[in-house]
C-alpha positions in Angstrom: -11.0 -1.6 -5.1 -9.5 -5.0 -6.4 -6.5 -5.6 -4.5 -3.7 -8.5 -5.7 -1.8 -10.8 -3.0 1.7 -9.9 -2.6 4.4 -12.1 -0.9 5.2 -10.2 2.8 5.0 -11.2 5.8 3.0 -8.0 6.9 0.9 -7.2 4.0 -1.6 -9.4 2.3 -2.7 -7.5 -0.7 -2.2 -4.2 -2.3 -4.6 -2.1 -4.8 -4.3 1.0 -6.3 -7.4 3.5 -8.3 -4.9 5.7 -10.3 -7.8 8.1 -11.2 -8.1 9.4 -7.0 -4.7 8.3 -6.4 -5.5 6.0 -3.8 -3.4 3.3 -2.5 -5.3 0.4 -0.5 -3.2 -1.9 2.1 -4.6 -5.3 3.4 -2.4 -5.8 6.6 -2.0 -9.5 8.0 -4.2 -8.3 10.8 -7.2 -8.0 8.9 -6.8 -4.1 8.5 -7.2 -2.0 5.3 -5.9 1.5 4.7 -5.7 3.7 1.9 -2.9 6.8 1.2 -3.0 9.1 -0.6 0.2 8.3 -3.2 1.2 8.8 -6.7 1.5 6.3 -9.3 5.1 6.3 -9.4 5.2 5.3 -5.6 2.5 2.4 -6.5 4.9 0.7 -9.1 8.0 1.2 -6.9 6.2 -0.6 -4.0 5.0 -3.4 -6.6 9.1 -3.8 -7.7 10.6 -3.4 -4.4 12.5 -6.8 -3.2 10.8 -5.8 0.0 7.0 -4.9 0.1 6.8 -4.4 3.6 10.3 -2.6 4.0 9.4 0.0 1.2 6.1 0.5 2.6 7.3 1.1 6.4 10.2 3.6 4.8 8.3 5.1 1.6 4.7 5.2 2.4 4.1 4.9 6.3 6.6 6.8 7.9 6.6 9.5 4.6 3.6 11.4 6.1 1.3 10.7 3.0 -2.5 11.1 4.1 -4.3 8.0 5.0 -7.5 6.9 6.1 -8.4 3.5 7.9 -11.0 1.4 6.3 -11.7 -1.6 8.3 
């Protein structure tokens, strides 16, 4: 999945595959995970003022399914 940079100071680069719904997060660290998230969730992380605060509150701590990749 092609992922683009995005300005945070804990995530690197986000991607998204619409057609399985996937979201994939390149941490800092090195680490990538991928949720399980609708579309809708995708573009409001992409707009929020604050990638990594929307992420922690809207994605992480939501209880969406994830799966660690590296």
């Amino acid at each position: 999945m092609d992922r683009v940079q995005v300005v945070s100071t804990s995530l690197v680069g986000v991607g998204y595959d619409e057609q399985t719904a996937t979201l994939e997060v390149e941490f800092i660290s090195g680490n990538v995970f991928q949720y399980g998230v609708p579309a809708e969730v995708h573009a409001d992380l992409m707009a929020a003022s604050s990638i990594g605060g929307f992420f922690n509150s809207s994605i992480r701590n939501a209880g969406y399914q994830f799966a660690r990749m590296s």
